[in-house]
N, CA, C and O atoms as CSV, one atom per row, in Angstrom:
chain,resi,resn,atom,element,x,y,z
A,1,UNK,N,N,68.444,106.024,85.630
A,1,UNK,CA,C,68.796,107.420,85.447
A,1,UNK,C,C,68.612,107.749,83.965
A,1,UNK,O,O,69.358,107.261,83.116
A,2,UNK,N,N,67.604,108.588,83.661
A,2,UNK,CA,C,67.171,108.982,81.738
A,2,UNK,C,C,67.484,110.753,81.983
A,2,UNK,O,O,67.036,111.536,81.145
A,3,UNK,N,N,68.124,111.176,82.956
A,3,UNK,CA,C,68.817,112.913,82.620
A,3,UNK,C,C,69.801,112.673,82.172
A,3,UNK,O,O,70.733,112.138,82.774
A,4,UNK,N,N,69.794,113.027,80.998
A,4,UNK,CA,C,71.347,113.210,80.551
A,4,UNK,C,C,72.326,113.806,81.122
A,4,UNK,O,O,73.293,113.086,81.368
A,5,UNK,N,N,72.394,114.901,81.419
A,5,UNK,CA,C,73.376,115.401,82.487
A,5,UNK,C,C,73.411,115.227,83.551
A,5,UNK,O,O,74.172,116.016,84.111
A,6,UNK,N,N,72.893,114.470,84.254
A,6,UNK,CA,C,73.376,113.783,85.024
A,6,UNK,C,C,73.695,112.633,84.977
A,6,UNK,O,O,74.220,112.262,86.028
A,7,UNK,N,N,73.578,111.515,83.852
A,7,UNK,CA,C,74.404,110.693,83.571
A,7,UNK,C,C,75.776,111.366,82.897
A,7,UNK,O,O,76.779,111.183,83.587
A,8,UNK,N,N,75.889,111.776,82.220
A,8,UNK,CA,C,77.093,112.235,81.705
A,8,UNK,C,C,78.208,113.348,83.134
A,8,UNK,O,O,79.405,113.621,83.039
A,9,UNK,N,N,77.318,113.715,84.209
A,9,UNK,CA,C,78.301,113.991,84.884
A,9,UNK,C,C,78.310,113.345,85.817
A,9,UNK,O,O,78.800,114.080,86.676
A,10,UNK,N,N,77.969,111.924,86.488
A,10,UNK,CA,C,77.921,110.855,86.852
A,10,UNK,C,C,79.442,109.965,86.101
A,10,UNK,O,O,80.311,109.396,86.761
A,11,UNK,N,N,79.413,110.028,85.276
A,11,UNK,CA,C,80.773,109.777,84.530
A,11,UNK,C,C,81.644,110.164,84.557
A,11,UNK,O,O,82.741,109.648,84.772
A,12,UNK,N,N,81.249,111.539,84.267
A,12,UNK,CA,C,82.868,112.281,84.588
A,12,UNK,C,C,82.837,112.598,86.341
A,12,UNK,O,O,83.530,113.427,86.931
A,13,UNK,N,N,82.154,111.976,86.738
A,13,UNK,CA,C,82.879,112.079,88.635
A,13,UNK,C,C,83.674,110.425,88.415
A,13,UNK,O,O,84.851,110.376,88.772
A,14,UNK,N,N,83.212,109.466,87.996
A,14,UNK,CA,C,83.680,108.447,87.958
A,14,UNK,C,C,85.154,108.546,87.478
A,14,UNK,O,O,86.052,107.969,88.093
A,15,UNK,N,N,85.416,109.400,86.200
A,15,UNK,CA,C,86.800,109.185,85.558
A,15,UNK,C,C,87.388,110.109,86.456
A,15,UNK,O,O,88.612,110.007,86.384
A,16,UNK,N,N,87.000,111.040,87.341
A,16,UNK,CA,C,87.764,112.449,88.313
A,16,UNK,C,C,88.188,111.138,89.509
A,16,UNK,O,O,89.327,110.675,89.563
A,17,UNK,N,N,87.365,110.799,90.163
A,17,UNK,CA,C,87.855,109.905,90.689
A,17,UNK,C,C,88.813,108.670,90.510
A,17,UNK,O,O,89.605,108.454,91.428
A,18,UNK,N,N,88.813,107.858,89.439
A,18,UNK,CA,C,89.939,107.196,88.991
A,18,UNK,C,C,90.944,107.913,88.520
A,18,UNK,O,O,91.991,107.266,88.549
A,19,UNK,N,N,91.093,109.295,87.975
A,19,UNK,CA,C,92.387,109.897,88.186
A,19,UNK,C,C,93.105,109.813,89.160
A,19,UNK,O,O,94.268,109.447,89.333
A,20,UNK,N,N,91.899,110.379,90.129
A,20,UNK,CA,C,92.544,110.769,91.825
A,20,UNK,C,C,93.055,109.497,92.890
A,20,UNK,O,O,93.141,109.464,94.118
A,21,UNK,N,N,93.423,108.211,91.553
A,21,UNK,CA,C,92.981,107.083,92.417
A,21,UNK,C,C,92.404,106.977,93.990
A,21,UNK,O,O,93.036,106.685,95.006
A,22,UNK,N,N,91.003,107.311,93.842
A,22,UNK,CA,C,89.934,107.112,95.199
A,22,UNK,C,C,89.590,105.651,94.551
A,22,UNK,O,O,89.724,104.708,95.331
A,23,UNK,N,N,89.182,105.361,93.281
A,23,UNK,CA,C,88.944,104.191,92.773
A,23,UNK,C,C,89.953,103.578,92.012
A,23,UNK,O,O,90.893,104.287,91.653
A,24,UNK,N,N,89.921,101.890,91.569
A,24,UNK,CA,C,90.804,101.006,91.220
A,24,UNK,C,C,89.675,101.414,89.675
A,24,UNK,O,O,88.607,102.020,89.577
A,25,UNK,N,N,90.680,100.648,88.553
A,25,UNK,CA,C,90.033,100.155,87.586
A,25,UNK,C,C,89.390,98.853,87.728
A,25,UNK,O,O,88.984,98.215,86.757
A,26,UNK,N,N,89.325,98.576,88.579
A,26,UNK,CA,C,88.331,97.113,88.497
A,26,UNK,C,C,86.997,97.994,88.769
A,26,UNK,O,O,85.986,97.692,88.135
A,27,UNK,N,N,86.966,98.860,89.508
A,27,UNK,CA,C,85.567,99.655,89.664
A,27,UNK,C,C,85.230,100.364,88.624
A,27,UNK,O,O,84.015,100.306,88.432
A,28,UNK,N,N,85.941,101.177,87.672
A,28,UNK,CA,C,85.738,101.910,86.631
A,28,UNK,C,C,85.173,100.912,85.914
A,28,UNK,O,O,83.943,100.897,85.871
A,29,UNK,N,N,85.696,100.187,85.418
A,29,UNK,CA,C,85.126,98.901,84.919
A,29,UNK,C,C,83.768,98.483,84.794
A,29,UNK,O,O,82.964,98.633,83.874
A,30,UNK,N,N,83.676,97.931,85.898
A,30,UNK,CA,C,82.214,97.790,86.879
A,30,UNK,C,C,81.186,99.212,86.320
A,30,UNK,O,O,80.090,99.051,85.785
A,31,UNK,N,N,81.633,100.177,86.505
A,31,UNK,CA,C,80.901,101.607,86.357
A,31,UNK,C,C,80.207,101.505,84.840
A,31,UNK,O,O,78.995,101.557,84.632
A,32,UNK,N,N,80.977,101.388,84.093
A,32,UNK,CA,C,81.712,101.595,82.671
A,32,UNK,C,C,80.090,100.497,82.237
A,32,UNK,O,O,79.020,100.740,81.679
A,33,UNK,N,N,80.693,99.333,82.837
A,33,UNK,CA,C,79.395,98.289,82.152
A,33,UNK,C,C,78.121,99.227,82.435
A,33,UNK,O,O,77.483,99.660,81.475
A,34,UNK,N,N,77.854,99.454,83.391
A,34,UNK,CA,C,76.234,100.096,83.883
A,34,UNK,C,C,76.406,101.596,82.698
A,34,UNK,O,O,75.806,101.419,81.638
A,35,UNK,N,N,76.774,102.273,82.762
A,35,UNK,CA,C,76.703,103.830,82.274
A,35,UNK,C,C,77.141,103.618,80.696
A,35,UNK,O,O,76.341,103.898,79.803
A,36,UNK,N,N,77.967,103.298,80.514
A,36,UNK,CA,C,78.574,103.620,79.237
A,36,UNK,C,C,77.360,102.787,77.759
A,36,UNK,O,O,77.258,103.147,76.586
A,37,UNK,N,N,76.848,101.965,78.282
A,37,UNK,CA,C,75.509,101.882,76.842
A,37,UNK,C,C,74.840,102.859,76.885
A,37,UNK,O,O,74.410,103.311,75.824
A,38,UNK,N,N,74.495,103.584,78.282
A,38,UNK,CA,C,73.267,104.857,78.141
A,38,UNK,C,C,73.930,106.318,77.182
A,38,UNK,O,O,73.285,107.067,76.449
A,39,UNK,N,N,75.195,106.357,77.463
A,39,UNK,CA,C,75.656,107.565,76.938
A,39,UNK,C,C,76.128,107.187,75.543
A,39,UNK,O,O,76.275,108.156,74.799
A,40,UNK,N,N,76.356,106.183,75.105
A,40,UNK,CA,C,76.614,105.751,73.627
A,40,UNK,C,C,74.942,106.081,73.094
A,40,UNK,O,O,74.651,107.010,72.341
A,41,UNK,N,N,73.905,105.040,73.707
A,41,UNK,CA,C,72.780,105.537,72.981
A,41,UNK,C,C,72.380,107.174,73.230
A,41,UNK,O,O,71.963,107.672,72.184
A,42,UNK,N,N,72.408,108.060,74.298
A,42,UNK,CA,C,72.298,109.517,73.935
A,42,UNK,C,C,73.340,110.235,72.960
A,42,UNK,O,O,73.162,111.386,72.564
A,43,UNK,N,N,74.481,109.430,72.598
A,43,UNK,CA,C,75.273,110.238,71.986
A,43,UNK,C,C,74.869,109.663,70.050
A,43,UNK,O,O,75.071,110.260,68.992
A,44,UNK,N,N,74.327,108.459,70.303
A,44,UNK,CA,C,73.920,108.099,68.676
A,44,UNK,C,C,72.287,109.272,68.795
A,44,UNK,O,O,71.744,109.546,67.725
A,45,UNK,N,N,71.978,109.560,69.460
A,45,UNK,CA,C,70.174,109.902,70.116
A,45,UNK,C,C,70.896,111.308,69.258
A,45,UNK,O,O,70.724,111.435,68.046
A,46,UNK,N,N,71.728,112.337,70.091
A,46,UNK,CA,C,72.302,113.248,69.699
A,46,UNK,C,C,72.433,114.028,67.981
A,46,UNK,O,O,72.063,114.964,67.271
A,47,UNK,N,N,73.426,112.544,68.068
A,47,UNK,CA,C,73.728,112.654,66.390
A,47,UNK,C,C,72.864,113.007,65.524
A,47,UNK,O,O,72.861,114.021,64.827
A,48,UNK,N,N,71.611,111.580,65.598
A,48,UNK,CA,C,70.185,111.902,65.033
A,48,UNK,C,C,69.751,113.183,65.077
A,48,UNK,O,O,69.509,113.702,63.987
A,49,UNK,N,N,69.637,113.636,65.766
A,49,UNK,CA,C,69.095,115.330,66.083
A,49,UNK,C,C,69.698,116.699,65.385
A,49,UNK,O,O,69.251,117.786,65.017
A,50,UNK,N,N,71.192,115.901,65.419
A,50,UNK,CA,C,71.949,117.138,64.805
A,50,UNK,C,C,72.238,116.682,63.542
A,50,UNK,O,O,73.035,117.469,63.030
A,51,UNK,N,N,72.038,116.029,63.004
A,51,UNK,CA,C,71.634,115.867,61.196
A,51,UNK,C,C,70.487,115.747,60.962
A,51,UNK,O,O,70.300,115.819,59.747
A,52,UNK,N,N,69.421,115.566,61.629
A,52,UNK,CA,C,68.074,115.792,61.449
A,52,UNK,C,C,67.557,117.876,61.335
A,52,UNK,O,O,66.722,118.601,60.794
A,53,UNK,N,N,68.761,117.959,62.268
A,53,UNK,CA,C,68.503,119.790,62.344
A,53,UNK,C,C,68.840,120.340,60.709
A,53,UNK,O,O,68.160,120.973,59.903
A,54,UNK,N,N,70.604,119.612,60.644
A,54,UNK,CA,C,71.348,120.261,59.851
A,54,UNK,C,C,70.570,120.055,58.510
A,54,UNK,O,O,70.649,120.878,57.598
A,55,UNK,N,N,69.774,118.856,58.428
A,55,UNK,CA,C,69.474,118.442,57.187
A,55,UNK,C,C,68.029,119.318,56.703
A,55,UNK,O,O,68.062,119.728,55.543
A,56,UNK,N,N,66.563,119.681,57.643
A,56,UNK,CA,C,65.952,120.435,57.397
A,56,UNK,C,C,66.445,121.994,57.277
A,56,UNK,O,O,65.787,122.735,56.548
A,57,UNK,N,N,67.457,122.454,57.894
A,57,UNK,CA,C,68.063,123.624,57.524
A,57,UNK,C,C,68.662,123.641,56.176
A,57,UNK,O,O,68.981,124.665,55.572
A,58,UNK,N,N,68.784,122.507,55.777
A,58,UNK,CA,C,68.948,123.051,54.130
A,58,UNK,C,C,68.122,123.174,52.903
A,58,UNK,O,O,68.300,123.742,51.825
A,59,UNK,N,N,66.998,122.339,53.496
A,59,UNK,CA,C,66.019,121.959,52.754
A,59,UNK,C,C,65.153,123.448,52.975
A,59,UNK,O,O,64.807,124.104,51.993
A,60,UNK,N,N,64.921,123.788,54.056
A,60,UNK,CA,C,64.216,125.013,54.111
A,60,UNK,C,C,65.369,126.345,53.160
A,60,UNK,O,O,64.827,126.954,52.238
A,61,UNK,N,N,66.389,126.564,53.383
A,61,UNK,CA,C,67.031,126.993,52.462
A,61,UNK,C,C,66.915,127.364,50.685
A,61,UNK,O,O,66.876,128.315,49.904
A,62,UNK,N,N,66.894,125.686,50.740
A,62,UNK,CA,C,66.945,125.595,49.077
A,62,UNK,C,C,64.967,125.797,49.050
A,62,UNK,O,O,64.686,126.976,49.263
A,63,UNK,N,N,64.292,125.322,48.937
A,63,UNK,CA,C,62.604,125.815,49.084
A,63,UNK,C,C,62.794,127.148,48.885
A,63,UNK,O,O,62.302,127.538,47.826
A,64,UNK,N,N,63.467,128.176,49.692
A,64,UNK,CA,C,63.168,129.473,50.147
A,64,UNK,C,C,63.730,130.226,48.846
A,64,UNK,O,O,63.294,131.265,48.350
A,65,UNK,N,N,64.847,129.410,48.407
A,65,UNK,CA,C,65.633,130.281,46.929
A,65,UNK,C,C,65.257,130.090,45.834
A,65,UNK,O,O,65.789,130.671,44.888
């Protein structure tokens, strides 16, 4: 699975469900191993992007003045 939103709401059905205990934490668990490296690397993926934005937005800035 490489959609982000649907991994990330793949997750949050996982944690809706261990609220609702339908699932044990031995399954969250289980879940957690498979999903949770993909959304750490989109969320470092993320980061990159949004200081890569923030950082040419200043540079075009200062150039422009």
């Amino acid at each position: 699975m490489t959609c982000p939103k649907k991994l990330f709401a793949l997750w949050e059905d996982v944690c809706l469900r261990y609220d609702r205990r339908e699932i044990g934490r031995y399954e969250v668990e289980e879940m957690k191993v498979v999903i949770w490296p993909n959304l750490k690397a989109l969320s470092a993926l993320r980061n990159i992007v949004n200081s890569t934005a923030t950082g040419s937005r200043v540079v075009r800035k200062q150039s422009a003045g």
